[in-house]
Structures are given as C-alpha cells and as structure tokens.
C-alpha positions as MATLAB code, in Angstrom:
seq = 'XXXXXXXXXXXXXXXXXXXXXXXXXXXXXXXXXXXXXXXXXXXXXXXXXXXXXXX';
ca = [
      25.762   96.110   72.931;
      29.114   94.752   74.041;
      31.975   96.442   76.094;
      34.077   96.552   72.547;
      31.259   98.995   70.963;
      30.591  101.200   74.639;
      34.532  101.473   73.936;
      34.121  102.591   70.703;
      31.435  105.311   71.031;
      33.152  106.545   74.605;
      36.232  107.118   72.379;
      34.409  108.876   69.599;
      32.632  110.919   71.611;
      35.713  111.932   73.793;
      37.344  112.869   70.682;
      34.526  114.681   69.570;
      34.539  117.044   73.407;
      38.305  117.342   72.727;
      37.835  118.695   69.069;
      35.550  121.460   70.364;
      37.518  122.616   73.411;
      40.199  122.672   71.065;
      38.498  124.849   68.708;
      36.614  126.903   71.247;
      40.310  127.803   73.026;
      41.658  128.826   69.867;
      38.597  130.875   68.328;
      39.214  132.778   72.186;
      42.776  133.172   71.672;
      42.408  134.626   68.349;
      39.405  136.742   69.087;
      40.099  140.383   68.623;
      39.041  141.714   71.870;
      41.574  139.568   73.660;
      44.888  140.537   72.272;
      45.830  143.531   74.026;
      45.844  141.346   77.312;
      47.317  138.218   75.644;
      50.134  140.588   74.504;
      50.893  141.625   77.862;
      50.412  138.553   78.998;
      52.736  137.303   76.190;
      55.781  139.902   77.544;
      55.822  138.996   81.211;
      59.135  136.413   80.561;
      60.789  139.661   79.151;
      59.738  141.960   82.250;
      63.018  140.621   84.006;
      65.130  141.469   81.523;
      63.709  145.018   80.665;
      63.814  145.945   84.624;
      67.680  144.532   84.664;
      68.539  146.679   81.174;
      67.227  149.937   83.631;
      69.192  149.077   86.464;
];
C-alpha cells in the first residue's frame, strides 16, 4: 500500500466523519424538542434592541 492510497482512504474516510457530524448537527437542530430553546437562543441579538425600545 503506498502513501498515494493511505491518502486516499484518510480522505474518504474524513469525508465520511464530516458527512455524519453534519447530519447528526442538523437532525439536533431540527429535532422538535429543541426549538423552544433554539428560539430563544435565536432572539438574544434582538434583546438589545427590545430593552432600548422600553427605555
């Protein structure tokens, strides 16, 4: 086995890894449970500018 095939299978396999934390973050993001918090999460830039419209 040369260096050109290790190469080869190193990158397949690292794009295989990447694929399924890819996946994996996106089935989480999407996952009903978890979008209440992401929501909030989502509307912390606009907290400045709702505490500035009250002042």
């Amino acid at each position: 086995m040369s260096g050109a095939d290790i190469q080869t299978y190193a990158f397949i396999a690292w794009m295989i890894a990447s694929m399924i934390v890819f996946i994996a973050l996106i089935a989480w993001a999407l996952w009903p449970g978890n979008r209440r918090r992401l929501e909030k999460h989502g509307a912390i830039p606009f907290a400045d500018e709702q505490d500035e419209a009250r002042s």
